[in-house]
C-alpha positions in Angstrom: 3.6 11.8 0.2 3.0 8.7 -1.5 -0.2 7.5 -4.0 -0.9 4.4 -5.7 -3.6 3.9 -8.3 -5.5 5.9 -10.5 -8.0 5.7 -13.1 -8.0 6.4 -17.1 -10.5 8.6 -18.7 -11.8 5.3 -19.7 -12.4 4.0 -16.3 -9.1 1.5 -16.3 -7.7 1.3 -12.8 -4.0 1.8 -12.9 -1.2 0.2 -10.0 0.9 3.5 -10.5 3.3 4.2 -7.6 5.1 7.5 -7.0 6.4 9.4 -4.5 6.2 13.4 -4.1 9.3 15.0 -2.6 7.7 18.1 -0.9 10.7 20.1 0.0 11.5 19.8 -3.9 8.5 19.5 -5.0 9.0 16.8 -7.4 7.4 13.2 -8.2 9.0 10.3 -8.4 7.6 7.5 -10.2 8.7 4.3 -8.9 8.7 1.0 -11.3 6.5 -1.9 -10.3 8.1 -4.8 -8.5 6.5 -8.2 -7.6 4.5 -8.8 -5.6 3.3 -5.4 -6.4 -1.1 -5.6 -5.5 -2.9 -5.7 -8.8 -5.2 -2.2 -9.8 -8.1 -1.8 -7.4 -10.6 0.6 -6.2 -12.4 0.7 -2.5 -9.1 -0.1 -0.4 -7.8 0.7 2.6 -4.0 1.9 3.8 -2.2 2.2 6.9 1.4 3.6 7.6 3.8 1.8 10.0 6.9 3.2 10.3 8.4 3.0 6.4 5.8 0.3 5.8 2.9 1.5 3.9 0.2 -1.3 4.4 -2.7 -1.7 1.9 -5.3 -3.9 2.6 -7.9 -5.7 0.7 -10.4 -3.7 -2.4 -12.4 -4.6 -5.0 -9.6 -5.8 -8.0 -10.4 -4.2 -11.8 -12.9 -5.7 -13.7 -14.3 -7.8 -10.2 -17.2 -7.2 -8.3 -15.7 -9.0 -5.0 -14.0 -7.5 -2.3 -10.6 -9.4 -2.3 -9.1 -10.4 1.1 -5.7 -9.6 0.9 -2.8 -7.7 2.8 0.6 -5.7 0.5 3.2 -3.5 2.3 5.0 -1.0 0.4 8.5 -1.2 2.2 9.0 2.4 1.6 12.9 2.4 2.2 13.8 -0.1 -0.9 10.3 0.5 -2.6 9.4 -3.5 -2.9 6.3 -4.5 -2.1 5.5 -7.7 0.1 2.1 -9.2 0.1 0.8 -11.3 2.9 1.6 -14.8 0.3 4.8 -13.6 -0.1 5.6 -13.0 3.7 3.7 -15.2 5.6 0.4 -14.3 8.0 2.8 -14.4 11.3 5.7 -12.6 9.0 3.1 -9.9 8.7 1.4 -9.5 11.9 5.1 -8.8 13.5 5.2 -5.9 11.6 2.7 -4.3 12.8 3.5 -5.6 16.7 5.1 -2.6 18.2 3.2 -0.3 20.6 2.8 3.2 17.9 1.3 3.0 14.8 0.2 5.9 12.4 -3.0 5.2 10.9 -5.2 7.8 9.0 -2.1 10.3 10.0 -3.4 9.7 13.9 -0.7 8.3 16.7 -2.4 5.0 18.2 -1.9 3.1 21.5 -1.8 -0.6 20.3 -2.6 -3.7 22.7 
């Protein structure tokens, strides 16, 4: 299980990543590594394969929805944002017929 984010007791959003191992039951805290999405509430995320796929949210201290796509590559824990890669980078990762989204198996196109 993975998380990202958080919030202080005074209302700071955080860009924590971590990891929990469930047959050992502990977390592992991974460092941040650029491109790694800035702290945000209101966001959405999708799993695709070992891709975790975070898209857009409203940024710390904004009051705009931001339009903007980050992967978490799960296997080397580096993020890739859709700058970074590349619109047609990014849509090929998500080309394949199965994707997991919301923990549900979908058909795609």
């Amino acid at each position: 299980m993975y998380i990202f984010g958080g919030c202080t007791l005074e209302a700071d959003f955080l860009m924590d990543c971590a990891a929990l191992h469930i047959t050992s039951k502990r977390w592992l805290v991974f460092p941040t590594k650029w491109p790694a999405p800035n702290s945000r509430s209101v966001y959405g995320t999708s799993v695709f394969r070992q891709q975790i796929f975070l898209f857009t949210g409203i940024p710390n201290n904004l009051f705009e929805r931001v339009r903007e796509v980050y992967v978490l590559d799960t296997a080397q824990i580096q993020w890739l944002s859709d700058k970074s890669m590349g619109k047609q980078a990014l849509s090929n990762l998500a080309s394949d017929s199965e994707y997991t989204s919301m923990g549900q198996i979908e058909e795609g196109n």
